[in-house]
PAVOGU-782124 format. One record per residue (C-alpha): x negated, y negated, z. Coordinates in steps of 0.001 Angstrom, whole numbers, padded with zeros to 6 digits, always signed. Layout:
XYZ/...
This chain:
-230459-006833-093444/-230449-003984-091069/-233296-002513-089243/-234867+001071-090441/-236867+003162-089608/-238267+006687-089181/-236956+008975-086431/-238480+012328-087220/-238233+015177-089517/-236197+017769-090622/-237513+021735-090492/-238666+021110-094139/-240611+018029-093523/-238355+015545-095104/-237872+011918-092859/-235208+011466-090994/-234103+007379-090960/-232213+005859-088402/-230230+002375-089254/-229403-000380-086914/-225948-001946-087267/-225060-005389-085417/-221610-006527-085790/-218151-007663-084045/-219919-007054-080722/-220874-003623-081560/-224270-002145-082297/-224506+001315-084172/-227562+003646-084529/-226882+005396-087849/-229170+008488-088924/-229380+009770-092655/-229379+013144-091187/-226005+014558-091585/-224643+010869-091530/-224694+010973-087772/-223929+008056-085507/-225996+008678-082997/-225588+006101-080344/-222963+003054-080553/-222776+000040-077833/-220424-002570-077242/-221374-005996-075869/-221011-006886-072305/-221007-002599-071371/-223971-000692-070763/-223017+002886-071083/-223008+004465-074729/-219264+005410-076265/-220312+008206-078158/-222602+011371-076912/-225852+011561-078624/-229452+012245-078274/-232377+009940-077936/-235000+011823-080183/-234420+013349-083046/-235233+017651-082143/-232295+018006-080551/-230063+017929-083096/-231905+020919-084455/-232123+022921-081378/-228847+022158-079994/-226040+021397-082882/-223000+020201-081823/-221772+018232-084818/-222541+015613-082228/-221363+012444-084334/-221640+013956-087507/-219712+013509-090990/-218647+017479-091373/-217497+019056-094670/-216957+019554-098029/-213738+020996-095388/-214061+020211-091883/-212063+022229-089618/-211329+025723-089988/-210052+027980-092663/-209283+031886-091921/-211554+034147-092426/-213513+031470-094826/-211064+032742-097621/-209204+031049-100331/-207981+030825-103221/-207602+028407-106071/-206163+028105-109111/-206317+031732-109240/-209490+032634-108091/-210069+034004-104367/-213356+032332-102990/-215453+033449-099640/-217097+031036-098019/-219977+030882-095269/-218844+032446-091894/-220443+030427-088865/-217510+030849-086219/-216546+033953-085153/-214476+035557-088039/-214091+032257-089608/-215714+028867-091814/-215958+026026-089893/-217123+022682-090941/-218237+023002-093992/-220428+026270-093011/-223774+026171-091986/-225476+024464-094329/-222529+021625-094598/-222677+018086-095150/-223733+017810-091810/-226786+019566-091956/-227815+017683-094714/-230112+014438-095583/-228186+011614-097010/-229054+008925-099104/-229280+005152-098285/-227530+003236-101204/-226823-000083-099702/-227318-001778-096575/-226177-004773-094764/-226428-006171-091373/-223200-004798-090585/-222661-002145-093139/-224172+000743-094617/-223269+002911-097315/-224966+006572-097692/-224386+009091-100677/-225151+012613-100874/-224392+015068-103400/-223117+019032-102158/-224182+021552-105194/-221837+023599-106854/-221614+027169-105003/-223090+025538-101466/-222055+027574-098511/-219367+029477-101185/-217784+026359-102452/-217072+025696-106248/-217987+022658-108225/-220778+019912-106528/-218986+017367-104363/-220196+013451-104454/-219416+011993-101683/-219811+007983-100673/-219556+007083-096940/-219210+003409-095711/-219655+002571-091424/-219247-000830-091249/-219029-003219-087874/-216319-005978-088415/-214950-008696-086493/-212920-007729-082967/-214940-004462-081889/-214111-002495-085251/-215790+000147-086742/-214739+000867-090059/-215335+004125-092114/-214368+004426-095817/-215383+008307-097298/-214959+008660-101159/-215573+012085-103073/-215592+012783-106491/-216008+015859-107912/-216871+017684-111277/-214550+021024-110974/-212033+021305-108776/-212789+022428-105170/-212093+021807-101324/-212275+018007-099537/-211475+017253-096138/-214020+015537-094276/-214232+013882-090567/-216435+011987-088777/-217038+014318-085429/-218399+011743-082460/-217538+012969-079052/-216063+009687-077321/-217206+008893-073648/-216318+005599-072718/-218720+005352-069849/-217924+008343-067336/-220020+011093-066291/-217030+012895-068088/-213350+011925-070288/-211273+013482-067187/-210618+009866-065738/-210066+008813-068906/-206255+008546-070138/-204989+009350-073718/-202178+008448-076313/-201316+010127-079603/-198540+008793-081715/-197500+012833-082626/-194476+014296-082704/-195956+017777-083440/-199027+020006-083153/-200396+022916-084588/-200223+026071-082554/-203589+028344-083050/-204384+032177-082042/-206998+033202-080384/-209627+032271-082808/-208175+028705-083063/-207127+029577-086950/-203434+027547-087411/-200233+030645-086675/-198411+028773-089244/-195551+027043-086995/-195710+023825-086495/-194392+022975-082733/-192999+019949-080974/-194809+018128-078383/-191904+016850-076560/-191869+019252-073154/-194861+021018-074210/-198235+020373-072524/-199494+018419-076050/-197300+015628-075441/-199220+012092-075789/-197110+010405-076878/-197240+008685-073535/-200427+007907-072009/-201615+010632-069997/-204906+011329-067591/-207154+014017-069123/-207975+014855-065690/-203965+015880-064656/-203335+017096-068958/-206454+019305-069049/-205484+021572-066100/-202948+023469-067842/-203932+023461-071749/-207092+023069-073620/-207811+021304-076395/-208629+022516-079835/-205457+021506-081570/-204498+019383-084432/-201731+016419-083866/-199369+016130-086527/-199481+012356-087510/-197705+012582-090750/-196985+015276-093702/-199188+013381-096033/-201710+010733-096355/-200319+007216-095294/-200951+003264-095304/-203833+003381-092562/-201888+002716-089574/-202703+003218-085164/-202532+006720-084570/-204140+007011-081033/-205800+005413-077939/-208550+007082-075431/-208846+004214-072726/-210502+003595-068966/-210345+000760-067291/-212939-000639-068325/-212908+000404-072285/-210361+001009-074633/-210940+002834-078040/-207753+002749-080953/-207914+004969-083431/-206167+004149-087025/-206306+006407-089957/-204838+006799-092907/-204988+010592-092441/-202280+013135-091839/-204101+014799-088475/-206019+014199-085757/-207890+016624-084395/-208911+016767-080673/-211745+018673-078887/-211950+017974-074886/-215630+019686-075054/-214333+022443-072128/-217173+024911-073114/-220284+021972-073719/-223479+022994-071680/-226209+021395-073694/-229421+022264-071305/-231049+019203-072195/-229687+015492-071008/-228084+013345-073644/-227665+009386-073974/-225436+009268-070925/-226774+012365-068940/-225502+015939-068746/-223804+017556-071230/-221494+020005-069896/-218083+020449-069521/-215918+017927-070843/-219003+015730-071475/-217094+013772-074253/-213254+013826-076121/-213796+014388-080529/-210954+012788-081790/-211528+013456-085822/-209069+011890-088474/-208798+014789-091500/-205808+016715-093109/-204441+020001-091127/-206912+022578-090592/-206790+025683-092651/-204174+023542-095233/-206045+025320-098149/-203815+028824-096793/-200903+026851-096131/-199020+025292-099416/-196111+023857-097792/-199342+021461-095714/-200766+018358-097519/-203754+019965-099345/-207427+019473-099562/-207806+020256-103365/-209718+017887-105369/-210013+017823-108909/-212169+016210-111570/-210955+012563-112415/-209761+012315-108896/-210935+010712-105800/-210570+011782-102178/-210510+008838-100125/-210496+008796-095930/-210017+005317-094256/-210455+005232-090324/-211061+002913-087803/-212597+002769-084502/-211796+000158-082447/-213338-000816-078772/-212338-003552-077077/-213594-004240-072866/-210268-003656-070894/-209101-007121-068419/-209999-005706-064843/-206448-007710-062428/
């Protein structure tokens, strides 16, 4: 069974768990707060993959969606405005002119239940009210992390809801793989396209070609040499719609390598450029390109967008993410 046990408490008093996870030569620290993986370690290397926090006030003081589940929508829509099936909805406003995440009191920000655990799996449940942060209809959402055989960290997220409403959600760790920062790491996205944004990172509408742009992955590239001349806080274009879960993208070192496989449509990246957390995290400093969020969801902003898979859910449906993380120690010749 896996290990719990308190790690501190929310402004409102309520107890914070964290849950130990030993599998496939991986060791995850889960917390019930905001379904956050808060520290994850693979056998035979020291350094932590993902950025976290040892105690539990920081991710009060200093939110960063650092390894967070984010939602009912992650990502952003424009000006937090919809509308569905006829009526025009305004949600919470937390970034700039726009909703991000789920708002401010998102999934993230919220304690989840445990329902079942395992040595290598747990599953955690919470429930978002109809009308939280301006969305209609409550939202039940299921979320699986389990550690399986050959490095692999597996994520299954189900929602269900009882009117229809928004559903989009990503898991939001920022990946280090054991640097004081990602630029000597190298990258690989199997995208054709990307999404353009304006100056307020809300989607122009066009979807553009990577090929001679500076958002081409498709070969692996050094973050150091890529981020020079773009920045990142841009959604890859896997697919048009939700697929078989298939490899989608790799963030390696030499020592580390991390696959990504999905069955979703995007892939949103986030080199951290503007990070300055004034407090030391797992693996020191947070600043500047501190750690790379690579975040499986549909396209940001589909909900304004028709012609773009969309994030509707509807009563009798079932959203349904399926992602995995896999880290494997690279052969040093």
């Amino acid at each position: 069974m896996a290990q719990t046990e308190d790690f501190g408490q929310t402004p409102d008093g309520a107890t914070v768990q964290q849950i130990t996870l030993r599998g496939g030569g991986l060791t995850a620290y889960l917390l019930t707060y905001g379904a956050t993986l808060r520290d994850l370690r693979l056998d035979g290397h020291a350094p932590p993959l993902v950025l976290g926090f040892d105690s539990f006030a920081p991710y009060i003081s200093h939110p960063g969606y650092f390894g967070a589940t984010v939602g009912r929508c992650a990502n952003r829509i424009a000006g937090g405005r919809f509308s569905l099936d006829g009526t025009t909805y305004q949600l919470d406003i937390n970034n700039g002119p726009n909703h991000l995440h789920g708002g401010a009191e998102g999934i993230s920000q919220q304690l989840w239940q445990v329902a079942a655990l395992a040595e290598n799996s747990a599953t955690l449940t919470l429930t978002a009210p109809d009308g939280a942060d301006g969305y209609p209809g409550a939202l039940h959402i299921r979320l699986t992390l389990s550690l399986l055989p050959g490095g692999v960290m597996d994520m299954v997220i189900e929602g269900k809801a009882d009117a229809p409403t928004l559903c989009n959600i990503a898991h939001h760790s920022y990946f280090n793989l054991g640097a004081a920062d990602i630029l000597s790491h190298k990258l690989q996205i199997a995208a054709e396209h990307y999404i353009p944004v304006d100056a307020t990172l809300i989607p122009t509408g066009a979807v553009a070609p990577t090929a001679g742009s500076g958002f081409d992955f498709r070969a692996p590239r050094g973050l150091g040499d890529a981020l020079r001349g773009i920045a990142l806080d841009h959604n890859f274009c896997l697919s048009h719609a939700r697929q078989p879960i298939r490899p989608v993208a790799r963030l390696f070192t030499d020592e580390v390598a991390l696959q990504i496989a999905t069955t979703e449509p995007g892939l949103q990246i986030y080199d951290a450029a503007s990070m300055d957390v004034p407090i030391a995290g797992l693996n020191g400093p947070l600043g500047a390109y501190a750690g790379l969020a690579m975040e499986p969801q549909l396209w940001p902003d589909a909900i304004n967008h028709p012609d773009w898979a969309q994030p509707v859910l509807r009563p009798g449906g079932t959203y349904r993410q399926h992602s995995q993380f896999t880290f494997a120690r690279q052969e040093v010749t």
